[in-house]
C-alpha positions in Angstrom: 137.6 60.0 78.1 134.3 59.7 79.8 134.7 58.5 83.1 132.3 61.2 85.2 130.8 58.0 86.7 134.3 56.9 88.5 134.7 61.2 89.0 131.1 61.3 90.7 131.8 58.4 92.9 134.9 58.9 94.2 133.8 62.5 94.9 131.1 62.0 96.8 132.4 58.9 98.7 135.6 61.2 100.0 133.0 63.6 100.6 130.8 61.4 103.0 133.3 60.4 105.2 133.9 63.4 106.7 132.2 64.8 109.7 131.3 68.3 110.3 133.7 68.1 113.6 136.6 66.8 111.6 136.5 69.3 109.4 136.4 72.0 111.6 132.3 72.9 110.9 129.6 72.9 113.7 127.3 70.0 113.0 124.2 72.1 112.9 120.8 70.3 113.0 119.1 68.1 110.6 121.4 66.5 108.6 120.2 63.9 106.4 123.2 62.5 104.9 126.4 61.4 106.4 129.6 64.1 106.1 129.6 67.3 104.7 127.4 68.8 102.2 128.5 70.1 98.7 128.1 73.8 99.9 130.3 73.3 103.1 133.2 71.0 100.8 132.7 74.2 98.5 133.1 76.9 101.1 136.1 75.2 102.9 138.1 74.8 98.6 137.1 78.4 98.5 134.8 77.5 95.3 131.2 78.3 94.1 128.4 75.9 95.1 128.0 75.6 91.7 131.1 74.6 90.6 131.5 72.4 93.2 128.4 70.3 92.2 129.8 70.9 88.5 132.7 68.8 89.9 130.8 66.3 91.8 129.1 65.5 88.6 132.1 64.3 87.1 133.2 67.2 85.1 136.7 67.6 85.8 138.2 68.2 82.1 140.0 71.5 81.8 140.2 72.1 85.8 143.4 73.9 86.9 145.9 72.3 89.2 145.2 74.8 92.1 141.4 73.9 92.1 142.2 70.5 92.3 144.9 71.1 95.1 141.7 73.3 96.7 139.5 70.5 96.4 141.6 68.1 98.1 142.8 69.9 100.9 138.9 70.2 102.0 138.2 66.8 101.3 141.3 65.8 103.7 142.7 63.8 101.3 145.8 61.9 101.4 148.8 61.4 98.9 147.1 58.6 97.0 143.9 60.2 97.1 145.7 63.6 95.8 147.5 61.6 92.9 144.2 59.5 92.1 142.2 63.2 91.6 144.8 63.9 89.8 144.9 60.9 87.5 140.9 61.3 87.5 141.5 64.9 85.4 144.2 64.1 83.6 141.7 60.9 82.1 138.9 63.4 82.3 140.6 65.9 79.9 142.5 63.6 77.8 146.0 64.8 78.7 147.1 61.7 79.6 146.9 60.0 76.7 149.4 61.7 75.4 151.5 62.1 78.3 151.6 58.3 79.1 152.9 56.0 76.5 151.0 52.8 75.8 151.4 49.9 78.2 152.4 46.4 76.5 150.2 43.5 77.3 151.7 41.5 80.5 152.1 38.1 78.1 154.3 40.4 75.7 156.3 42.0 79.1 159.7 39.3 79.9 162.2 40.7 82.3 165.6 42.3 81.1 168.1 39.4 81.8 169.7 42.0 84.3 166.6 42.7 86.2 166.6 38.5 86.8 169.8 38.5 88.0 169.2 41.1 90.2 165.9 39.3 91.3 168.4 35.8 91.9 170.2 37.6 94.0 168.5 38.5 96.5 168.6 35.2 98.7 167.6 36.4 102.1 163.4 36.7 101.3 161.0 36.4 98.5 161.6 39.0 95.7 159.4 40.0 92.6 158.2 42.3 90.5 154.2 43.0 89.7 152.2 45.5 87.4 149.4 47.5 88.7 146.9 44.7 87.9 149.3 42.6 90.5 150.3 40.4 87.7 153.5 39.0 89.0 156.3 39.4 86.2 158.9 38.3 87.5 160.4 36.4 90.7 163.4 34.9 92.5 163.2 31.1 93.3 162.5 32.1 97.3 159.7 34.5 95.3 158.1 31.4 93.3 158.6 29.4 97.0 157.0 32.0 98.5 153.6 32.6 96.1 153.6 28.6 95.7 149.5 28.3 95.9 149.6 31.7 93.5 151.2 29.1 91.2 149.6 26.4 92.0 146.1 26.7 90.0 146.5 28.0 86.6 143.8 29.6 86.8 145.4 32.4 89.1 147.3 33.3 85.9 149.7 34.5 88.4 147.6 37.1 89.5 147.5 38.3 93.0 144.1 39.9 93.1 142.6 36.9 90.9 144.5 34.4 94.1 143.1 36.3 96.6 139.3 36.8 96.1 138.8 33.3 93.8 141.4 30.8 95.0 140.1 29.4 98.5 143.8 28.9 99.8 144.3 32.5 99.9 141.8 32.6 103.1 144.9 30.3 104.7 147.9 32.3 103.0 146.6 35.8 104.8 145.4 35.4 107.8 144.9 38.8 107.7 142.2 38.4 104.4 140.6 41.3 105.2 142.9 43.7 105.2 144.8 42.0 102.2 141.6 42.1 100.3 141.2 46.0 100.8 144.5 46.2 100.0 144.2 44.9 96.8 141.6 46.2 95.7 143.2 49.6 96.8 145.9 49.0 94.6 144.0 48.2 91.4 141.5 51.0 92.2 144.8 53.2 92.0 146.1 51.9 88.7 142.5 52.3 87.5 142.7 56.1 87.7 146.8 56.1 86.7 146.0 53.9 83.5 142.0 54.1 82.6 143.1 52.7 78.6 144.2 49.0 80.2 141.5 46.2 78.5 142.7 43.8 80.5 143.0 45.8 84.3 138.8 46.3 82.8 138.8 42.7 81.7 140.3 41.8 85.4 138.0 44.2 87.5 134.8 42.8 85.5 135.5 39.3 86.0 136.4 39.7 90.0 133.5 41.7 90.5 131.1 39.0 88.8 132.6 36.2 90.3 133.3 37.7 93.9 130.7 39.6 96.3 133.7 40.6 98.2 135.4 42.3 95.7 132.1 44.3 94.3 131.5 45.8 97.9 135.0 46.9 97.8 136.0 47.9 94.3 132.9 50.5 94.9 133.9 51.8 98.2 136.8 53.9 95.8 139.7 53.2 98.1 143.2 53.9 96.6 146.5 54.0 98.5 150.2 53.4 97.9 151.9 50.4 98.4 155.4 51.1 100.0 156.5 49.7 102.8 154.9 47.6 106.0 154.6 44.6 107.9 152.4 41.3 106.8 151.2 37.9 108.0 151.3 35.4 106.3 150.9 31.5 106.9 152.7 29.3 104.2 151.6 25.8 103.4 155.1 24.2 103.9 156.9 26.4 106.6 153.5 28.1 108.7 153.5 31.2 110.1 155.6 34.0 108.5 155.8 38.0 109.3 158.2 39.8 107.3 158.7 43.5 106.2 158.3 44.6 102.9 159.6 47.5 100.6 157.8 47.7 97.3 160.2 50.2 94.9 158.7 51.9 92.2 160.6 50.9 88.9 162.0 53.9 87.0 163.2 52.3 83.7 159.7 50.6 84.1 156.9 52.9 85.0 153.8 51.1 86.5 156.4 48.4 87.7 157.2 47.6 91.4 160.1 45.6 92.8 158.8 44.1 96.1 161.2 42.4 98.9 160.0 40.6 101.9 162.3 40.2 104.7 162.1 38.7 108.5 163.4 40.4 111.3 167.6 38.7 111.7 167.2 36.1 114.1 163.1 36.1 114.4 161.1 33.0 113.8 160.2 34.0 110.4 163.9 34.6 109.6 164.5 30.6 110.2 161.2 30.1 108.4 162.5 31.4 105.3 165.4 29.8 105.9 163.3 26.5 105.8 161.0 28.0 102.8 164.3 27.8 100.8 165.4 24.4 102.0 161.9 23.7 100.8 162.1 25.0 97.4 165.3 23.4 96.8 163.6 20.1 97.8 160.9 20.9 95.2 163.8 20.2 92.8 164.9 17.0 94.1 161.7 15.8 95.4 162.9 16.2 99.1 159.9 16.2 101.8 158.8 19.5 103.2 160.3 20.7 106.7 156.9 20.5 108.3 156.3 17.3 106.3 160.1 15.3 108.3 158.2 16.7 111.5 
């Protein structure tokens, strides 16, 4: 596979954030470009100039692991940076088309009856399960509740990146937009290296990045990360503000699958609002008001 473009560019944009001093380099005179330069990334992997620049051009088919290992450690970077390099010459060489079996299109994907069950019952906080294009697979009712406005507009398809940078209630959802806009764009960026054959994670990424000037700037600053564990904001339409944990699991009878789980600290405000976010989606069934709307 061809992809020294996405090689070149996530190369050179670990490479520029870097500064001499954080490295552990003096910061000499004259520097015209910001972080280190080729020879210094080059001197610090224990590589040729040459070689180095070979890399930075995007040629990373048939580079050994310890290079690569070389490489990152002078470009500082960190676990989801390692595996995305990784990822990156794997595509780059062609070993991971036969190392990763074909996914199945997300319309063809329905969740084992067990896996549902296990989703139903989990009763304390939203729980669901989403691809790495953030297609959401598979939810409990609190889940569906929860990701109500994701719902809402067909047009979402039930896609959390689509919700976020082209539905306008998503600026209300996150209060926090920013940071869940880098985050999801992190996380697509990611599955971009781990699966470069998905048509429709390309199909996805072209249409947010003609449709969304926030998503362009972002998708080409080549951030990638995983997605474990944390703490969010959120603001819901029927129950307000809501800050719960989260613990997203990587399925292993389902690779490129995570089961995600939101929770609120016992006791908390956001523990008695999703305690009211499942009065309300039991209402939605028989047409009871909203708690904020009996206020």
């Amino acid at each position: 596979m061809d992809n020294r473009a996405e090689v070149r560019e996530f190369l050179t944009s670990r490479r520029s954030r870097i500064t001499p001093e954080r490295a552990g380099l003096p910061a000499g005179p004259r520097r015209r470009v910001p972080g280190l330069r080729r020879s210094e990334v080059a001197a610090l992997a224990d590589v040729s100039v040459e070689y180095y620049a070979k890399l930075e051009r995007g040629h990373l088919g048939g580079v050994s692991p310890a290079v690569l290992e070389a490489v990152a450690r002078a470009l500082q970077l960190d676990e989801a940076e390692r595996e995305h390099l990784l990822n990156l010459a794997r595509a780059a060489d062609g070993s991971d088309a036969l190392a990763r079996p074909r996914r199945r299109a997300t319309r063809q994907w329905t969740p084992h009856r067990s896996l549902q069950w296990t989703l139903d019952a989990v009763t304390g906080g939203p729980a669901f399960v989403r691809n790495g294009r953030m297609d959401v697979l598979a939810a409990n009712p609190l889940a569906r509740a929860f990701y109500a406005d994701v719902y809402a507009d067909p047009h979402n398809q039930a896609n959390l990146a689509r919700f976020n940078f082209l539905d306008p209630a998503s600026r209300r959802f996150y209060p926090d937009w920013d940071l869940a806009a880098d985050v999801a764009v992190a996380i697509l960026r990611t599955e971009a290296g781990r699966n470069p054959h998905d048509k429709e994670l390309h199909d996805l990424v072209g249409e947010l990045s003609t449709r969304s000037d926030a998503f362009r700037t972002r998708w080409g600053a080549h951030n990638v990360r995983h997605h474990g564990t944390g703490t969010k904001r959120f603001h819901h339409p029927a129950v307000g503000a809501l800050t719960l944990a989260y613990e997203g699991l990587e399925m292993a009878t389902e690779p490129g699958l995570t089961l995600t789980v939101y929770t609120a600290e016992p006791g908390s405000p956001s523990d008695e609002g999703l305690r009211l976010l499942a009065s309300w989606a039991a209402g939605r069934e028989t047409g009871t008001p909203s708690p904020q709307e009996t206020d």
